[in-house]
C-alpha positions as a printed NumPy array, in Angstrom:
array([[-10.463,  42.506,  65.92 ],
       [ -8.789,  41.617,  62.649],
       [-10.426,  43.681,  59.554],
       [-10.318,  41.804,  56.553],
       [ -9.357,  44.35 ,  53.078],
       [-10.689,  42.597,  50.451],
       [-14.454,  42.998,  52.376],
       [-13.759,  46.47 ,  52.342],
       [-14.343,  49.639,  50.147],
       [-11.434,  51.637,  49.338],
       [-12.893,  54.831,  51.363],
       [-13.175,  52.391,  54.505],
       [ -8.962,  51.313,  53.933],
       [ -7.997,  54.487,  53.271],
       [ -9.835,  55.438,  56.538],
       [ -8.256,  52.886,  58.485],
       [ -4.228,  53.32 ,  56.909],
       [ -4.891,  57.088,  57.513],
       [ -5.639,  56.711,  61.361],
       [ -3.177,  54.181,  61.835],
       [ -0.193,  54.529,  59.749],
       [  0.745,  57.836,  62.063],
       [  2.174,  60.371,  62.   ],
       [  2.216,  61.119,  58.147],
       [  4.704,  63.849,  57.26 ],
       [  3.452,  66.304,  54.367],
       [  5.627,  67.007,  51.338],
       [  3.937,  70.49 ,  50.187],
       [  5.162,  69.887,  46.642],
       [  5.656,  72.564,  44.397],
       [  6.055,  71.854,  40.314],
       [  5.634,  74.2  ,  37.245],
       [  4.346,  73.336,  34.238],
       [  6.078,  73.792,  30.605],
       [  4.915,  77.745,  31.011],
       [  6.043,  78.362,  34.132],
       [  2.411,  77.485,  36.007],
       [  3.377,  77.285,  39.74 ],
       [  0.986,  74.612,  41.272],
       [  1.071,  73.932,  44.731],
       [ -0.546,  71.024,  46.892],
       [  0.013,  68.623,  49.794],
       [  0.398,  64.905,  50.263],
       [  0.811,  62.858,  53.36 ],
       [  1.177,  59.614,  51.624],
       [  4.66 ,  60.245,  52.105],
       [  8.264,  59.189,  53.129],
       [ 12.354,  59.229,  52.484],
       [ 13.19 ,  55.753,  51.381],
       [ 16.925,  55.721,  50.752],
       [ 19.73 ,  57.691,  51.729],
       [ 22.123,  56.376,  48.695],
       [ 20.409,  57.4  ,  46.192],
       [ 19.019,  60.086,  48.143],
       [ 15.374,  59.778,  47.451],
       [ 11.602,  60.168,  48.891],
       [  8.587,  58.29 ,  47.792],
       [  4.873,  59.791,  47.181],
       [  1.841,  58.681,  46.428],
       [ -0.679,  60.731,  44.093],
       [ -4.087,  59.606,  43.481],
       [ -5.869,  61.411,  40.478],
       [ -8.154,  64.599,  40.671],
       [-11.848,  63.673,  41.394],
       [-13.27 ,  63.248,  37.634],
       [-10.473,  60.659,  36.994],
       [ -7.963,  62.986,  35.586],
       [ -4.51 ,  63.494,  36.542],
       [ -3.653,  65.949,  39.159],
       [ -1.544,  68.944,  38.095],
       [  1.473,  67.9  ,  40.45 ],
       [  1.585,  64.659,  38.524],
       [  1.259,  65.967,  35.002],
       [  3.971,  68.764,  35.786],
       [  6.742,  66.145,  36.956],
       [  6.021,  64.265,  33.905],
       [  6.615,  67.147,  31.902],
       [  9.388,  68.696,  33.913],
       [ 10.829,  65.725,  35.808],
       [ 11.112,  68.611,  38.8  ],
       [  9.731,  69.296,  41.821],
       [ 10.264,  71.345,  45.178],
       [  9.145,  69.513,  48.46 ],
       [  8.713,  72.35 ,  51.393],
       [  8.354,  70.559,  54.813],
       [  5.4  ,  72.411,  56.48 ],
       [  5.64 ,  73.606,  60.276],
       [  2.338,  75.883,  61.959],
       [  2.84 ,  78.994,  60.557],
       [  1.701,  77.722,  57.551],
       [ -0.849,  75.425,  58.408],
       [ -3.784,  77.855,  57.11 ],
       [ -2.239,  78.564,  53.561],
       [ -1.345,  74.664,  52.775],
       [ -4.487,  73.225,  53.932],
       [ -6.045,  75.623,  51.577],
       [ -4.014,  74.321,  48.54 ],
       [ -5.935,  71.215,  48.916],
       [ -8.524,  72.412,  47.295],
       [ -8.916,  71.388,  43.732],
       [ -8.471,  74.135,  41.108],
       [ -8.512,  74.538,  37.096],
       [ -4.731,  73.49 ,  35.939],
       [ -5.129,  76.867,  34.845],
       [ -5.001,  78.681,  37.9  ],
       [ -2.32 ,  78.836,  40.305],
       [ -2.878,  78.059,  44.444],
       [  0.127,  80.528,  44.741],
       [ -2.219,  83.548,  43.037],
       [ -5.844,  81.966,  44.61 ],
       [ -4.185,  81.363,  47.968],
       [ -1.605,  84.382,  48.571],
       [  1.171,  81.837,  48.724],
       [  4.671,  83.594,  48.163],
       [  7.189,  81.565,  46.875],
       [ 10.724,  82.504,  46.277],
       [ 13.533,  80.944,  43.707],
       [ 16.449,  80.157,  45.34 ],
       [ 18.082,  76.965,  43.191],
       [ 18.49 ,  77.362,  39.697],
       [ 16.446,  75.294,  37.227],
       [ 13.832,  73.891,  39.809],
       [ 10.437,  75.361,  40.825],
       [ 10.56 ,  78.192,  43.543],
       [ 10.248,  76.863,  47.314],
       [  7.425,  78.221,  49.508],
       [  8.646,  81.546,  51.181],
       [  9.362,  81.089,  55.122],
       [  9.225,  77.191,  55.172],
       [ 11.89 ,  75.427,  57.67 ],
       [ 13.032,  73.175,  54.813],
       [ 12.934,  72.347,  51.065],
       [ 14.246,  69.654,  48.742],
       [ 14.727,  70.412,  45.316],
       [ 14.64 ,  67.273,  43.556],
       [ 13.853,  65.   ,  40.33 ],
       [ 11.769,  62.581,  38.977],
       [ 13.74 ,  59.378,  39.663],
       [ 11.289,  56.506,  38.931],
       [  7.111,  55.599,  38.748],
       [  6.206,  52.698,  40.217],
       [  2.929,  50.736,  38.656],
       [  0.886,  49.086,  41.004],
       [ -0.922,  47.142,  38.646],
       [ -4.819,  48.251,  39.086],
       [ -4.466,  51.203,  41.434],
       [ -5.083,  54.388,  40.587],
       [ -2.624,  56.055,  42.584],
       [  0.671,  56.335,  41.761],
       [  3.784,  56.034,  43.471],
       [  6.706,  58.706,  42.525],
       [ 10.162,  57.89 ,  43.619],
       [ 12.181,  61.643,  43.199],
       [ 15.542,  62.456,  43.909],
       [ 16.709,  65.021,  46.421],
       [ 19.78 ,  67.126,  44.435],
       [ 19.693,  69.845,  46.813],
       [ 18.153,  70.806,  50.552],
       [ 17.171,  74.259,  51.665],
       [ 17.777,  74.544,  55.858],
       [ 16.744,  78.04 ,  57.409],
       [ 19.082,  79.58 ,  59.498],
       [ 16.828,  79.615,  62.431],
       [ 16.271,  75.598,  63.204],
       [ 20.032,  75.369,  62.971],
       [ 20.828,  74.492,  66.34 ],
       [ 24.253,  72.695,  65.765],
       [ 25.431,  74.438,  62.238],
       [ 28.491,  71.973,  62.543],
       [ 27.026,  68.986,  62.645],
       [ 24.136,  70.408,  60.897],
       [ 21.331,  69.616,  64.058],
       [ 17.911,  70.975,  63.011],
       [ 15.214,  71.909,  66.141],
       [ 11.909,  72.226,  64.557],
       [  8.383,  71.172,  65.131],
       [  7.167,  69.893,  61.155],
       [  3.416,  69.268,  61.224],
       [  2.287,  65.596,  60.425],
       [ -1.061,  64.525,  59.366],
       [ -2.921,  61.935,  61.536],
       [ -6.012,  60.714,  60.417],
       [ -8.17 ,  63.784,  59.064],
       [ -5.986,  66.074,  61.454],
       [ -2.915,  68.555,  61.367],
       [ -0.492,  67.503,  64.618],
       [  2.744,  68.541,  65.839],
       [  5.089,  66.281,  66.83 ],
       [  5.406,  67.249,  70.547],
       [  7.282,  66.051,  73.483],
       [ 10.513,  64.198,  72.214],
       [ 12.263,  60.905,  74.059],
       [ 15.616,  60.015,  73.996],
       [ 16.036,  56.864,  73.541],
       [ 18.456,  55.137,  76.444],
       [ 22.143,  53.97 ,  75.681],
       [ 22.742,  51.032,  74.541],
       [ 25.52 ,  48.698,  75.897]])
């Protein structure tokens, strides 16, 4: 079968990218807003692109009346954000912040979500999350007639815990990060080494 995108609707391609482009790591990005505002929400349009400068790419679409989402609108302001990789035990909470609220209200406060500051000058990370980048607005890409919006950021520093640390040395992380596939949460599951090559 070979599905032709210009026949379809853009529900039916996001659809089809979202079941097939898998599995879809979620940056649960935290900004502020000029008075401090924490917002909170998650996007699985989303991926590290280059290791020199060290930056990550995401997508954000708009809110649905057509308006700008809050995460967008703070990194213009700011030009900061916090990305908090997401593993099970908060599952619950950042599904949750999905949920589209007034720019005046906080997912932090309407969800429970604790957040603690740990690097100077950026918004707080998500309390208990395995990792966090603390980055900067790098670049916006404009693909002409989309309304979403590509954000290239930065990473300036990275928050590891302690306890996925398996190699502190050679700084080895052991975690299981959820993923998005589709509609659904995953885990990554059973890993394969790959065999030698000669």
């Amino acid at each position: 079968m070979i599905i032709d995108y210009k026949n379809k609707e853009l529900t039916q391609k996001y659809q089809l990218m979202a079941q097939t482009i898998i599995p879809r790591p979620i940056a649960w990005i935290v900004t502020q807003n000029r008075d401090g505002l924490i917002n909170i929400a998650p996007f699985s349009y989303f991926m590290g692109l280059s290791s020199e400068p060290a930056t990550m790419v995401v997508s954000i679409g708009h809110k649905s009346d057509g308006s700008q989402k809050d995460t967008l609108k703070n990194l213009r302001q700011t030009k900061k954000c916090t990305i908090c990789m997401v593993d099970e035990t908060h599952l619950e909470a950042m599904h949750f912040s999905s949920k589209e609220l007034n720019a005046a209200t906080s997912e932090a406060d309407e969800f429970n979500i604790k957040t603690q500051n740990i690097v100077d000058n950026f918004p707080p990370m998500v309390e208990g999350v395995p990792s966090a980048f603390f980055c900067e607005l790098y670049q916006e890409i404009d693909l002409k007639g989309s309304k979403t919006i590509p954000i290239i950021v930065e990473i300036k520093e990275q928050y590891i815990a302690e306890n996925i640390l398996s190699d502190k040395e050679n700084i080895t992380l052991d975690y299981e990060p959820l993923a998005r596939v589709g509609k659904s949460y995953a885990l990554l599951g059973k890993k394969i080494v790959p065999p030698t090559i000669k």
